[in-house]
C-alpha positions as a Markdown table, in Angstrom:
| # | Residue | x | y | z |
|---|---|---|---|---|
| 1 | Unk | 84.0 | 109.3 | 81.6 |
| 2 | Unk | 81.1 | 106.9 | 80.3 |
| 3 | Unk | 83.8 | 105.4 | 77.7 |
| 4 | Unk | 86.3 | 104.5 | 80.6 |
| 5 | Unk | 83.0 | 102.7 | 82.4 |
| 6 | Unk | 82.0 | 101.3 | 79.2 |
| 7 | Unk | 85.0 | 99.3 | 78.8 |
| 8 | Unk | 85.8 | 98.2 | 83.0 |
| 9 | Unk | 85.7 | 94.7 | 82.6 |
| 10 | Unk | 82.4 | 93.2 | 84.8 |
| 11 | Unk | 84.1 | 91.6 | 87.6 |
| 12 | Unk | 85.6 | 95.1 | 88.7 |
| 13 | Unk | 82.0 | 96.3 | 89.6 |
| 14 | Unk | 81.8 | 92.4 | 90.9 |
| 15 | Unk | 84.8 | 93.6 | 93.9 |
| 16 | Unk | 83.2 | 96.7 | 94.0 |
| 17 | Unk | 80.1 | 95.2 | 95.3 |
| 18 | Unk | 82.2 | 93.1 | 97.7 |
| 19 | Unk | 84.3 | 95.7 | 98.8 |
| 20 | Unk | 81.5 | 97.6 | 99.7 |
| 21 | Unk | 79.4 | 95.0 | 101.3 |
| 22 | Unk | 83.1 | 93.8 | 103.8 |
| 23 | Unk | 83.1 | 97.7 | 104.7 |
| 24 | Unk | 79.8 | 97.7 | 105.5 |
| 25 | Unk | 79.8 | 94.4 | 107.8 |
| 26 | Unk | 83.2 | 96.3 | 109.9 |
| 27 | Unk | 80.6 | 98.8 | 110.7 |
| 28 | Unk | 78.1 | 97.0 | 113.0 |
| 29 | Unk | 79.9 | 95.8 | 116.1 |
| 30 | Unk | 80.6 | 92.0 | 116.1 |
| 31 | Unk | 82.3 | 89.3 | 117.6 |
| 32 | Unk | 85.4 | 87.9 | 115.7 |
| 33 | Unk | 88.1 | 85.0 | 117.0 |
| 34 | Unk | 91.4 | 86.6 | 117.3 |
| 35 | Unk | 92.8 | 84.9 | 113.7 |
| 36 | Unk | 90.1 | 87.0 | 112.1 |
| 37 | Unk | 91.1 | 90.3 | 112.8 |
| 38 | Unk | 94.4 | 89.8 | 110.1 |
| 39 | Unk | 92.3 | 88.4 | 107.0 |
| 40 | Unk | 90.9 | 92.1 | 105.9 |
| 41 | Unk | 94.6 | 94.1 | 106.6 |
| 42 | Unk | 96.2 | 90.9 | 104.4 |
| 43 | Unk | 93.8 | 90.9 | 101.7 |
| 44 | Unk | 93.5 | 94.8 | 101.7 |
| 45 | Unk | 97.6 | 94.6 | 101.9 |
| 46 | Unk | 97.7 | 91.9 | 99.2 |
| 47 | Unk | 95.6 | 94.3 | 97.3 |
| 48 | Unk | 97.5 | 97.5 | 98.1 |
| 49 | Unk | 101.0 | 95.7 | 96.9 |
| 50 | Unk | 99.3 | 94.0 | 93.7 |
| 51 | Unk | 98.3 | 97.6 | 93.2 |
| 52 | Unk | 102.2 | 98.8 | 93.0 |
| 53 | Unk | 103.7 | 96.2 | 90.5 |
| 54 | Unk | 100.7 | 96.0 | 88.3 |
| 55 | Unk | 101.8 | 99.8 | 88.0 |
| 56 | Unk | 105.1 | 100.2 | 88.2 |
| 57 | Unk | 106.5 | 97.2 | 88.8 |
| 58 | Unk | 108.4 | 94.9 | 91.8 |
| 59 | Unk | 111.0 | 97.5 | 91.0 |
| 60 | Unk | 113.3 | 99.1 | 94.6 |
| 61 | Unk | 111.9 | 103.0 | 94.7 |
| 62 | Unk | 108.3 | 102.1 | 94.2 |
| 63 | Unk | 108.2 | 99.4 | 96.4 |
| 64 | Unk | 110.4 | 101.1 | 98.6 |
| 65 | Unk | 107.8 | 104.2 | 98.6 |
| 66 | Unk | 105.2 | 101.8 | 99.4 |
| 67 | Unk | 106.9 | 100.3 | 102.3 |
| 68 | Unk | 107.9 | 103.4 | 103.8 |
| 69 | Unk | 104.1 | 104.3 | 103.7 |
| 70 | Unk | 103.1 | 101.2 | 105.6 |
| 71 | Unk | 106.0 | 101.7 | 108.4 |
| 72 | Unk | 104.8 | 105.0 | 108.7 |
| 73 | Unk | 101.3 | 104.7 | 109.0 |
| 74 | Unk | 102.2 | 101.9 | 110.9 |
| 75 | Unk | 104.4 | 103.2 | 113.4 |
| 76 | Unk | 101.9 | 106.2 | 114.1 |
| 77 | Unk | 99.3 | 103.7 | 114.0 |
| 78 | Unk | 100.7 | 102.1 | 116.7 |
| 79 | Unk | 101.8 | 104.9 | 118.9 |
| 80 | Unk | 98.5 | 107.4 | 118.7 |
| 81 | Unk | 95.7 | 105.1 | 118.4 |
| 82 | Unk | 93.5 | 103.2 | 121.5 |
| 83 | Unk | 91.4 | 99.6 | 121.1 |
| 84 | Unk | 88.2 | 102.2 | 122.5 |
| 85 | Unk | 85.2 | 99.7 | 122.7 |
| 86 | Unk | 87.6 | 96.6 | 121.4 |
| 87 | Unk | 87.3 | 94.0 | 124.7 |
| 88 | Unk | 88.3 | 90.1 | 124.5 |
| 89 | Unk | 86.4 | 87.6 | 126.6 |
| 90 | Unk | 88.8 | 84.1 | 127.6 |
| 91 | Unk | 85.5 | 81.9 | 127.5 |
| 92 | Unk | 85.0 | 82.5 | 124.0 |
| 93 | Unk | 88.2 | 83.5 | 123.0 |
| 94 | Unk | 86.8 | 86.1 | 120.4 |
| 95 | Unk | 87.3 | 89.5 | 120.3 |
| 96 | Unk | 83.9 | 91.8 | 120.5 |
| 97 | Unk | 84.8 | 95.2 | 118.2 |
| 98 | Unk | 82.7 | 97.5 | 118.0 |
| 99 | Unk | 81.7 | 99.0 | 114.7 |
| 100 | Unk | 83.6 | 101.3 | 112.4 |
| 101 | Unk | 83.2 | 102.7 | 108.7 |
| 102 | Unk | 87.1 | 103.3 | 108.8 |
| 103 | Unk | 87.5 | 99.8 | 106.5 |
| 104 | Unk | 85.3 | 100.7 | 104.2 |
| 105 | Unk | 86.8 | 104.1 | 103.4 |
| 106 | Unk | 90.2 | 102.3 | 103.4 |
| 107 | Unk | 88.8 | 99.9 | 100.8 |
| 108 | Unk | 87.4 | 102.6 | 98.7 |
| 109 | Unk | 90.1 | 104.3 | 98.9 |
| 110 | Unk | 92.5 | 101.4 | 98.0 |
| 111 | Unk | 89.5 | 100.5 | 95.5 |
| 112 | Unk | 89.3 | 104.1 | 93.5 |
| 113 | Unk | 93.3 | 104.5 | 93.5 |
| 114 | Unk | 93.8 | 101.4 | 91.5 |
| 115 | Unk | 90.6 | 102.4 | 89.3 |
| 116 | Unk | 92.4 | 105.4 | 88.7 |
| 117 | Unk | 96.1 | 104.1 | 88.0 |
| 118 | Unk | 94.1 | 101.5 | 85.6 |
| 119 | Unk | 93.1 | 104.2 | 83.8 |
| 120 | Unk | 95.7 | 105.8 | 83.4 |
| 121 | Unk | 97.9 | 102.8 | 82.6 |
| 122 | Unk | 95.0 | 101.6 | 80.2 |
| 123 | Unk | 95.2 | 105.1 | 78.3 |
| 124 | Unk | 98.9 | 105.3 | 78.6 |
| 125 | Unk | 99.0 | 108.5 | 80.1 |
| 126 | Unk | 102.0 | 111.1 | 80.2 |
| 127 | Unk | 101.3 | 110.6 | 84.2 |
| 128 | Unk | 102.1 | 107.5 | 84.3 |
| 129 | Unk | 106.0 | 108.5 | 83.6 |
| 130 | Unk | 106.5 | 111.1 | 86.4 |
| 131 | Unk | 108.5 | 110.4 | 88.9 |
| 132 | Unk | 106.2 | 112.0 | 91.5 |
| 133 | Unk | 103.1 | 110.2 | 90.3 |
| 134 | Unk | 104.5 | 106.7 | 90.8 |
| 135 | Unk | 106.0 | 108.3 | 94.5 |
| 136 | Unk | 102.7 | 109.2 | 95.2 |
| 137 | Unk | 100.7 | 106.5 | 94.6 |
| 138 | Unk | 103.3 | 104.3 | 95.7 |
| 139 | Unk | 103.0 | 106.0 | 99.0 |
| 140 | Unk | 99.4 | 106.3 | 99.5 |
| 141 | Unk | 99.0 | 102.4 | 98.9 |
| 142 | Unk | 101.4 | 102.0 | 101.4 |
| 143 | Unk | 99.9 | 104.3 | 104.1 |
| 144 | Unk | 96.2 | 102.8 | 103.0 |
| 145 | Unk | 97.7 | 98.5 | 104.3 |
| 146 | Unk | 99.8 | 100.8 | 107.1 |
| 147 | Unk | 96.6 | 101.9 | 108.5 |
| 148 | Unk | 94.7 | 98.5 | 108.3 |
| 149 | Unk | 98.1 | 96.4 | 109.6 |
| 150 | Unk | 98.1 | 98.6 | 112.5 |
| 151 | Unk | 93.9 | 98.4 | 113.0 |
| 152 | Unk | 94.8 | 94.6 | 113.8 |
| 153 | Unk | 97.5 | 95.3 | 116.1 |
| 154 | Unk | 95.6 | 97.9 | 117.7 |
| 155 | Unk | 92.7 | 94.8 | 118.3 |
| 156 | Unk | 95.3 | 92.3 | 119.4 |
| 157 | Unk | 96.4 | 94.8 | 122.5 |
| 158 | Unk | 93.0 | 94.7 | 123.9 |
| 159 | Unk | 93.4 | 90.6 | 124.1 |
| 160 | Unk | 96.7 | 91.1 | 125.9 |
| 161 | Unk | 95.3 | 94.2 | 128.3 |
């Protein structure tokens, strides 16, 4: 385990420390202008996708996989979850949201998949061949920007409400 730390190039532990700090700012309630609420589900998104093709690849099933995790996650998302706390004032035209350590586990879970598909890309892996690994992860990745995308859209009814 130290060997695979040992030889994680610096700026990885640099996003780490980024990742973690973003997470921990979405968990104090704050103030945000409506635009703001899309930058962490496109970056984590960006992220998520880069995550895929560095993998396996722009390639239809993984892709595919992935997409069908984010319309999932989305679509359930959308239907089962509430804007509790989320209010928008006119005046100010920003968006007060109340605090929540569900980004930072997204990150870290986005974060410690593609630590783990590194590593087994970087050791080449039998893995890395199955069918049902590359389905998985696929998946997971898309479920992980499914569940931010739908965070956002969540946020945006509470302007419209």
């Amino acid at each position: 385990m130290l060997e695979i730390i040992n030889h994680t190039p610096s700026w990885v532990f640099g996003l780490l420390a980024v990742l973690v700090v973003f997470g921990y700012l979405q968990s104090k309630d704050r103030e945000v202008k409506v635009v703001a609420v899309f930058i962490l589900p496109v970056a984590m998104t960006l992220l998520s996708i880069l995550g895929v093709s560095s993998a396996f690849g722009l390639a239809l099933v993984p892709t595919g996989m992935w997409l069908l995790g984010v319309l999932l996650c989305l679509g359930l998302g959308l239907k089962l979850a509430k804007p509790q706390g989320v209010s928008y004032c006119a005046d100010s035209q920003k968006l007060s949201i109340p605090g929540s350590w569900l980004p930072l586990v997204l990150m870290m879970a986005i974060f410690v998949t593609k630590y783990m598909v590194g590593v087994v890309v970087a050791r080449q892996l039998p893995m890395l061949e199955l069918v049902e690994f590359m389905l998985a992860i696929s998946l997971a990745y898309g479920c992980f920007s499914g569940i931010f995308i739908s965070r956002a859209v969540v946020m945006l009814r509470a302007r419209q409400a």
